[in-house]
Backbone as numpy.savetxt, mean C-alpha at the origin, in Angstrom:
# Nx Ny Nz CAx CAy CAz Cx Cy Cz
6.53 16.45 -1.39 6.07 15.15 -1.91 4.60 14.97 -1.55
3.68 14.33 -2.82 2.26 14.51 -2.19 1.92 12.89 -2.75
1.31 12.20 -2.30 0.97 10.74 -2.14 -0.71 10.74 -2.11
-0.99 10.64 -3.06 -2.47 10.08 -3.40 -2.78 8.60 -3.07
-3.39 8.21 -2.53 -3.73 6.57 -2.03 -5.19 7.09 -2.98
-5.83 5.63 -3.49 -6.86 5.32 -3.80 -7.28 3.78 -4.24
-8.56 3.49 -3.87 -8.72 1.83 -4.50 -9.25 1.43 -3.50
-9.55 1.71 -1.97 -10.21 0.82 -0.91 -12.02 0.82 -1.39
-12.37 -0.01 -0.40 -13.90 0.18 -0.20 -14.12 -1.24 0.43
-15.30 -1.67 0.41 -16.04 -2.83 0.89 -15.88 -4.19 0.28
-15.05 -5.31 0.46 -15.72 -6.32 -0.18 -15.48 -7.42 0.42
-16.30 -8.87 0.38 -16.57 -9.83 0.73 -15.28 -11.01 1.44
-15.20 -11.26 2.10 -14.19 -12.18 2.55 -13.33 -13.63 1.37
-12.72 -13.18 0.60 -12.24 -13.96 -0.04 -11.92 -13.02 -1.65
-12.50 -11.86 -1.62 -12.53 -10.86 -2.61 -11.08 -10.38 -2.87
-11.37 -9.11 -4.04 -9.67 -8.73 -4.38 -10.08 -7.32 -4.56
-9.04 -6.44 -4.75 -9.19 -4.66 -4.50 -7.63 -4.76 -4.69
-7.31 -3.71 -5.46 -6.43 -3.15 -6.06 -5.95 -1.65 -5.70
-5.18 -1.30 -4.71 -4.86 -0.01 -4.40 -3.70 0.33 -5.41
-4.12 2.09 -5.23 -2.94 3.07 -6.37 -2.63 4.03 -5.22
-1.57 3.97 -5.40 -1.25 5.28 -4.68 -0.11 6.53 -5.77
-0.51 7.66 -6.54 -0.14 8.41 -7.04 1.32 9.43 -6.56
1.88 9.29 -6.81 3.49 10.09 -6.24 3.61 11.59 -6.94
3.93 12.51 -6.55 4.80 13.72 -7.47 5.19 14.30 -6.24
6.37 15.09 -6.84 7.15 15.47 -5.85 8.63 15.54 -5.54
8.58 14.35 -6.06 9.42 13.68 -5.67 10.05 12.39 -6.86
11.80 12.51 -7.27 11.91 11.56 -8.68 11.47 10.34 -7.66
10.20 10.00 -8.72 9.47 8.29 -8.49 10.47 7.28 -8.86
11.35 7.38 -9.73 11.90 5.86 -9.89 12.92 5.73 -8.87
13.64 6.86 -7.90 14.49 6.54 -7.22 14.39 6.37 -5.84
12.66 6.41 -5.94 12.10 5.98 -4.79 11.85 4.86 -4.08
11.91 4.14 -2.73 11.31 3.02 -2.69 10.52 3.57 -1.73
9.07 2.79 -2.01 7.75 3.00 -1.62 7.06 1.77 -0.92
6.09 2.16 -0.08 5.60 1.44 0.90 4.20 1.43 0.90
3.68 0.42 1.65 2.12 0.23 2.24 2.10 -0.10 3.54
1.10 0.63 4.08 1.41 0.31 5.90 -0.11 0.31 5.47
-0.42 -0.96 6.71 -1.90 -0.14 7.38 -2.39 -0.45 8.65
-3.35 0.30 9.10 -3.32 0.24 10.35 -5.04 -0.20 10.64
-5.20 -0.95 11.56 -6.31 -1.74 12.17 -7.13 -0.61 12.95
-8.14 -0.89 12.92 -9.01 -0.16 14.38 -8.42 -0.48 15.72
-7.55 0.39 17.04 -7.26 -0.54 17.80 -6.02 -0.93 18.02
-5.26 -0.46 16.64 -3.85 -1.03 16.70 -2.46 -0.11 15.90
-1.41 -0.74 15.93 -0.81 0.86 15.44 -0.31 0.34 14.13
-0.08 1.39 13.41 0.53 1.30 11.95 1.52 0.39 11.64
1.24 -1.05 11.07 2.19 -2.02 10.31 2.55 -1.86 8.77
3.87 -2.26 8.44 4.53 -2.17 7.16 4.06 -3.58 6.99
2.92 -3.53 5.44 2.41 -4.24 4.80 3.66 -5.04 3.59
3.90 -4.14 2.67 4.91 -4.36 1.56 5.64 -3.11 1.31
6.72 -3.61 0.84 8.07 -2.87 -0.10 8.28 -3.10 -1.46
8.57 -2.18 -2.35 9.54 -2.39 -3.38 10.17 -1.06 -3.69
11.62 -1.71 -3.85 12.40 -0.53 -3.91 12.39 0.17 -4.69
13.47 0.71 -5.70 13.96 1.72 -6.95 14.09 0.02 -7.76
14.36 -0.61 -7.47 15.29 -1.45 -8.71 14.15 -2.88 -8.51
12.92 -2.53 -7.99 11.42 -3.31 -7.85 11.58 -4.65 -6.89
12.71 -4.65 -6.45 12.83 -5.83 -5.01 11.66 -5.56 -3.93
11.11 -6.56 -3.64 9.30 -6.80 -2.92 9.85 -7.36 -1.72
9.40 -6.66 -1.06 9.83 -7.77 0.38 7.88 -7.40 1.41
7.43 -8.67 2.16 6.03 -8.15 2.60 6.20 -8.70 3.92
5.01 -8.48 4.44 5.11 -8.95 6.03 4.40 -10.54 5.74
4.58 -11.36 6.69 4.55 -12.50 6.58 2.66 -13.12 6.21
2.01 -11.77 6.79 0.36 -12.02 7.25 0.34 -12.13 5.91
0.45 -11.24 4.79 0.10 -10.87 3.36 1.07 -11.63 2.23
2.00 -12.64 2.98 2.93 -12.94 1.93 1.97 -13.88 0.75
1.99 -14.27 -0.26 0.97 -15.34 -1.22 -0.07 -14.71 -1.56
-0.84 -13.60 -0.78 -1.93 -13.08 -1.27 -1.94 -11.46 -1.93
-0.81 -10.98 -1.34 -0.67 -9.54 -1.80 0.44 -9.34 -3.00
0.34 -8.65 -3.81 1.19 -8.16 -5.13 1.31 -6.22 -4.84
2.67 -6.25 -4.28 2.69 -4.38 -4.67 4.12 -4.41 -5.68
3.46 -3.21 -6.39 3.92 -3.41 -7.93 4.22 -1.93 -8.44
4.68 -1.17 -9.02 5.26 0.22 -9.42 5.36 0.03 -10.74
4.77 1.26 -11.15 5.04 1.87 -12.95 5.95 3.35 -12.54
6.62 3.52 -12.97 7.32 4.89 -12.92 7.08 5.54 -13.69
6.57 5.16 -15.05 5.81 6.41 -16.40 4.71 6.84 -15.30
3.97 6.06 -15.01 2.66 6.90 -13.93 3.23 7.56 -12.85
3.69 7.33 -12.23 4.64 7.55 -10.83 3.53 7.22 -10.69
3.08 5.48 -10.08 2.33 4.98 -9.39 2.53 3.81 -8.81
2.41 3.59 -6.87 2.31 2.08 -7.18 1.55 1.35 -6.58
1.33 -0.01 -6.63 -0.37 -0.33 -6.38 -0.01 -1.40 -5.83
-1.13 -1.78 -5.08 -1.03 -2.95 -4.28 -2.40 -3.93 -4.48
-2.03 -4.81 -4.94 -3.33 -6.00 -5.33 -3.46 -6.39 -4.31
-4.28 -6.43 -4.10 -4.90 -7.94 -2.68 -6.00 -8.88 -3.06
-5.41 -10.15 -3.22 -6.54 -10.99 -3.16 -6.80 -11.90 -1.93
-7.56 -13.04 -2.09 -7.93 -13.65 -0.76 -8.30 -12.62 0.81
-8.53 -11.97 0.18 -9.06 -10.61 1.60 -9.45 -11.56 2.52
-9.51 -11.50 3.67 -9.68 -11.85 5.15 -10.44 -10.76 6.01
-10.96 -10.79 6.87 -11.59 -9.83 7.90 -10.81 -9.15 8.55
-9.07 -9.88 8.85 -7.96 -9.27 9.32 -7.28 -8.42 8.41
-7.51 -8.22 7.20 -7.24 -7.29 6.64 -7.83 -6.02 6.79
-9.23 -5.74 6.91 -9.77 -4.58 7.41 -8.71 -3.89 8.02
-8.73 -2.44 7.28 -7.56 -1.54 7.82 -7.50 -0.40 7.16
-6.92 0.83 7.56 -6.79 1.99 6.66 -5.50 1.75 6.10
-5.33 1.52 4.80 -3.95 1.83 4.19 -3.37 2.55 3.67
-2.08 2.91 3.82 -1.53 4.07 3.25 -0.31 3.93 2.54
-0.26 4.74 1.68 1.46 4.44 1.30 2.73 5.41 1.59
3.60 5.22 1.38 4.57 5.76 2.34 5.50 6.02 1.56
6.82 7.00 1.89 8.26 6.84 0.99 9.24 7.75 2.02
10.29 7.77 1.94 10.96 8.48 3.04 11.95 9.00 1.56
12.48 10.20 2.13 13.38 11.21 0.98 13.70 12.44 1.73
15.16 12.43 1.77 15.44 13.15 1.91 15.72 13.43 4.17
15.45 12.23 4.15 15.38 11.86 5.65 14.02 12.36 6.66
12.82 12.60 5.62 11.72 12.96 6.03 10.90 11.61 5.49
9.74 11.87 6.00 8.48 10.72 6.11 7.51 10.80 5.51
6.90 10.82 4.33 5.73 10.96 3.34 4.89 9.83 3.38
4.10 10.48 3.76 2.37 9.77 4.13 1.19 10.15 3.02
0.45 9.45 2.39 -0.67 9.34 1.59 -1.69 9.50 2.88
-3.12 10.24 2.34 -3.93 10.23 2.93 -5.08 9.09 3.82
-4.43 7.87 3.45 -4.89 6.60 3.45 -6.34 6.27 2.52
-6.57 5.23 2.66 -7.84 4.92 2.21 -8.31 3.25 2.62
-9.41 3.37 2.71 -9.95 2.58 3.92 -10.96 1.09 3.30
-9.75 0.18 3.66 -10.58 -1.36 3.20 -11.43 -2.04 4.38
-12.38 -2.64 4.03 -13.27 -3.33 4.98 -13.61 -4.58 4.03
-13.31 -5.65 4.84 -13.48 -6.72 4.57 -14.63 -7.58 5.57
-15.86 -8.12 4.89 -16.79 -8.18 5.82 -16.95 -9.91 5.37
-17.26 -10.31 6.89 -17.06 -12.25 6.56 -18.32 -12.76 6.33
């Protein structure tokens, strides 16, 4: 399974950025897929979920401001963020477990500057 993350970079405190993270490998629709990310400083948190059948569940910091969302023709799924915060700054990655192993994307790295 290989996990492409892409979509971070720099933007302003109140801004929006749209992560993709690319899947093959692995059947995408019977996947449920993840976003973790991790702080400078701190250890890897589960951001959002959605499963095979697109049930969203997020952590409470990102609930109202974040949208993660899946196309399965792309095997892709993406995570909107708006209202960015400075506490968002983080490397994010996306995730999927199969097969009772742990698939990690290379992350890619948001900075939110106030």
């Amino acid at each position: 399974v290989q996990l492409q993350a892409s979509g971070g970079g720099l933007v302003q405190a109140g801004g929006s950025l749209r992560l993709s993270c690319a899947a093959s490998g692995t059947v995408f629709r019977d996947s449920a897929m993840d976003w973790y990310r991790q702080a400078p400083g701190k250890q890897r948190e589960l951001v959002a979920t959605i499963s095979s059948d697109h049930t969203r569940n997020y952590v409470d910091a990102v609930k109202g401001r974040f949208t993660i969302s899946r196309d399965n023709v792309r095997r892709t799924v993406f995570l909107q963020m708006n209202g960015l915060g400075p506490e968002d700054t983080a490397v994010y990655f996306c995730h999927t477990r199969r097969w009772g192993k742990d698939f990690w994307g290379r992350g890619t790295r948001v900075t939110v500057s106030s």
